[in-house]
Every structure is written in C-alpha cells, then in structure tokens.
C-alpha positions, 0 to 999 in steps of 0.5 A: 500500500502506498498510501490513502486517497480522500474524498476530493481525490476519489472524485478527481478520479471519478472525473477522468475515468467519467464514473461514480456517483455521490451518497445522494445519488448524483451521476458525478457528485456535487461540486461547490464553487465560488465564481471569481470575484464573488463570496457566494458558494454554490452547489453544481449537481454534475448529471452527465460526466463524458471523460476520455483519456487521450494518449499523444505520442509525437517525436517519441515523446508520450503526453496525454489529454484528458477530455472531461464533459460534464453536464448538470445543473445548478443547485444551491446557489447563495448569490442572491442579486443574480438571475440564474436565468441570465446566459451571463451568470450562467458562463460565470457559473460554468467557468467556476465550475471548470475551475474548481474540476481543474483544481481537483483532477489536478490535485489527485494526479499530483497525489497519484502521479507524482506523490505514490508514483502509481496510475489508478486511472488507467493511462496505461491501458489507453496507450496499450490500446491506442500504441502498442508498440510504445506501450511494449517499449514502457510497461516494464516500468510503467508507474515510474515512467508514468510519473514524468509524463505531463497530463493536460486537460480539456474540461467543458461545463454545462449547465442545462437547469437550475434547481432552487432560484432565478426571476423571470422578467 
C-alpha cells in the first residue's frame, strides 16, 4: 500500500475515468464553487460526466489529454442579486465550475502521479490500446515512467437547469 486517497481525490478520479456517483445519488457528485470575484458558494449537481483519456505520442515523446464533459445543473446557489436565468451568470457559473474540476483532477494526479508514483486511472491501458508498440517499449516500468509524463486537460461545463432560484422578467 502506498498510501490513502480522500474524498476530493476519489472524485478527481471519478472525473477522468467519467464514473461514480455521490451518497445522494448524483451521476458525478456535487461540486461547490465560488465564481471569481464573488463570496457566494454554490452547489453544481454534475448529471452527465463524458471523460476520455487521450494518449499523444509525437517525436517519441508520450503526453496525454484528458477530455472531461460534464453536464448538470445548478443547485444551491447563495448569490442572491443574480438571475440564474441570465446566459451571463450562467458562463460565470460554468467557468467556476471548470475551475474548481481543474483544481481537483489536478490535485489527485499530483497525489497519484507524482506523490505514490502509481496510475489508478488507467493511462496505461489507453496507450496499450491506442500504441502498442510504445506501450511494449514502457510497461516494464510503467508507474515510474508514468510519473514524468505531463497530463493536460480539456474540461467543458454545462449547465442545462437550475434547481432552487432565478426571476423571470
């Protein structure tokens, strides 16, 4: 056993590999958020997480992206002077909610990758799907090898309902 993994890193986990589900019942949990500027947390219940881990090998050097699509809806929101129903505040809501995605699913591959020097979120067998031959020149020592490879993301939000306020006009 390397070591333990709480609860945020158990969702960034569940955010690359586009799976689990929270106590509640929520697809992909609940993600609390402040939009930039702001004091007002609110809640954002992810319905739909699509998550790809994409291998990139280019001039011999092997990078991967990770793609995250997540849709859902805006929970409990305490910004009481905003109108849920307004596109701005809602690209506001879907920055911060991409914002804070970044900071878990970074957080837990820098536990993961470069602290316990492991890959729990299946790196590996996308390049073993994906390149083969390079894939062979690696598995030997993968969890070291893995541990230098840089991983960006791609994260796009969605809000497609509210769920406790806005105004009508």
């Amino acid at each position: 056993m390397l070591g333990w993994i709480g609860e945020e890193e158990t969702a960034g986990l569940n955010l690359v590999q586009g799976t689990g589900k929270s106590e509640e019942g929520h697809k992909g949990g609940i993600i609390e958020a402040v939009i930039k500027g702001s004091r007002d947390p609110f809640s954002y219940e992810i319905g739909k997480i699509r998550s790809k881990i994409i291998p990139i090998v280019k001039n011999g050097q092997l990078s991967f992206r990770v793609d995250i699509k997540v849709e859902g809806r805006l929970g409990e929101d305490w910004a009481l002077n905003e109108n849920a129903f307004e596109k701005d505040y809602l690209d506001r809501v879907n920055a911060a909610v991409k914002t804070r995605i970044e900071q878990i699913v970074n957080n837990t591959l820098k536990k993961t990758q470069k602290d316990f020097r492991v890959d729990v979120a299946g790196f590996g067998k996308q390049l073993h799907i994906h390149y083969p031959k390079e894939w062979k020149k690696r598995k030997e020592n993968w969890d070291e090898v893995f541990s230098r490879i840089p991983v960006s993301l791609d994260v796009t939000v969605k809000t497609e309902e509210f769920a406790l306020k806005g105004k009508k006009k």
